[in-house]
C-alpha positions in Angstrom: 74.5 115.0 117.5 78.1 114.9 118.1 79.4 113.3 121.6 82.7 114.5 122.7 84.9 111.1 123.3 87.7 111.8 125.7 90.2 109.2 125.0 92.9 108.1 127.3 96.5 108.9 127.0 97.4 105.3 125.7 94.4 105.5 123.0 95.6 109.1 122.3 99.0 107.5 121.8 97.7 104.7 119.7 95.7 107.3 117.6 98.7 109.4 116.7 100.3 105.8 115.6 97.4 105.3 113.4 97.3 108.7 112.0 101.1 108.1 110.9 100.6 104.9 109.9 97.5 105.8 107.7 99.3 109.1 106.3 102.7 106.7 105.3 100.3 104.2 103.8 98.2 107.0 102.0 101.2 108.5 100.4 102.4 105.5 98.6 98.6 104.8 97.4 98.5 108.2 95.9 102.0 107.9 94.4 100.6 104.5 93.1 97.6 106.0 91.2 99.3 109.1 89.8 101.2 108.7 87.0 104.7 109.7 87.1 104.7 109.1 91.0 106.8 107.1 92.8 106.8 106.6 96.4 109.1 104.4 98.0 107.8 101.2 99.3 110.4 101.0 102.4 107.4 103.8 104.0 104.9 101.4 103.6 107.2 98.8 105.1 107.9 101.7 107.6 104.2 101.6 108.2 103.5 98.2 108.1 106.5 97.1 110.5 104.9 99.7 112.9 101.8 98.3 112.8 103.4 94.4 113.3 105.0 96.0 116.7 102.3 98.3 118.3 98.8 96.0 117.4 99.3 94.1 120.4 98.9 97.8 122.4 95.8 97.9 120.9 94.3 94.5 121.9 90.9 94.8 123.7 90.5 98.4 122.4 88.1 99.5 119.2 91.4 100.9 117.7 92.4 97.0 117.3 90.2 96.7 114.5 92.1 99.6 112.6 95.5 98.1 113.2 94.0 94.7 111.3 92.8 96.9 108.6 95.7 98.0 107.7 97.9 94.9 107.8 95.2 92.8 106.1 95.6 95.9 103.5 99.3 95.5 103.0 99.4 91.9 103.0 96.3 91.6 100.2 97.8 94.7 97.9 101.1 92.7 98.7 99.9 88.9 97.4 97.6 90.5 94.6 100.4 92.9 93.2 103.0 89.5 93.2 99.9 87.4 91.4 99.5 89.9 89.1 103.2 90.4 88.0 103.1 88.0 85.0 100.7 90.3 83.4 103.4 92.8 83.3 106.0 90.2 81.9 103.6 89.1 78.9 101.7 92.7 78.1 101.9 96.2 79.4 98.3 96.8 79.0 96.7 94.4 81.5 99.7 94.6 84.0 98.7 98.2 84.3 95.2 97.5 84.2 95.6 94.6 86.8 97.6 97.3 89.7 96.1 100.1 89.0 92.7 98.4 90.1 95.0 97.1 93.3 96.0 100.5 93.6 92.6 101.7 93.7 91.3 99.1 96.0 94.0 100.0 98.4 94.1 103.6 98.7 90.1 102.8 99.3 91.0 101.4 102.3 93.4 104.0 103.5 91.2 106.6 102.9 88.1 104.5 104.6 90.2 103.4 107.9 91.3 106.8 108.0 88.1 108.8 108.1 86.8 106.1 110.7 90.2 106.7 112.9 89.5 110.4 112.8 86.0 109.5 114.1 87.1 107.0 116.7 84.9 104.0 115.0 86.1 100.7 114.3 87.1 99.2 110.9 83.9 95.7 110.1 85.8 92.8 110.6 
């Protein structure tokens, strides 16, 4: 049974900033996944920056959950892709390896926060 949610104009608002955010972070998961792609990582900081700014809007409201989500995301991806760079500098293989399981992990987590946003849940803690 599906219960209509009427969301005030400040959640609405908040909502749109996560559907931004989430689309911004989505392209450069995609881009990071697909061969050949290349997104730039100044939308992600785009995203991320936004994020930084607006999460205190969001404080005492279920979409505060979705804002930590996604800067947890970026930070993680962020630490794991720098810990993983000396695999690039001594072999190919298992640098690729290494990020494209990062890559993975983290478009898994857009796509996740982004279907619950879309059906105004929160993201677990």
């Amino acid at each position: 049974m599906n219960d209509l949610v009427t969301l005030s104009e400040k959640e609405q608002g908040l909502k749109t900033l996560g559907h931004i955010s989430y689309a911004l972070h989505a392209i450069v998961a995609v881009a990071a996944v697909l061969p050949g792609a290349q997104a730039s990582i100044v939308l992600l900081l785009i995203a991320f920056i936004l994020d930084l700014v607006k999460k205190d809007e969001a404080t005492g409201n279920w979409q505060q959950s979705h804002f930590a989500w996604r800067i947890r995301s970026v930070l993680w991806a962020g630490i794991l892709y720098v810990v993983t760079l000396p695999l690039w500098l001594l072999l190919f293989f298992p640098g690729w390896i290494a990020w494209a399981l990062i890559s993975l992990w983290f478009l898994y987590r857009v796509v996740r926060g982004w279907v619950n946003l879309n059906s105004n849940t929160p993201m677990p803690q």
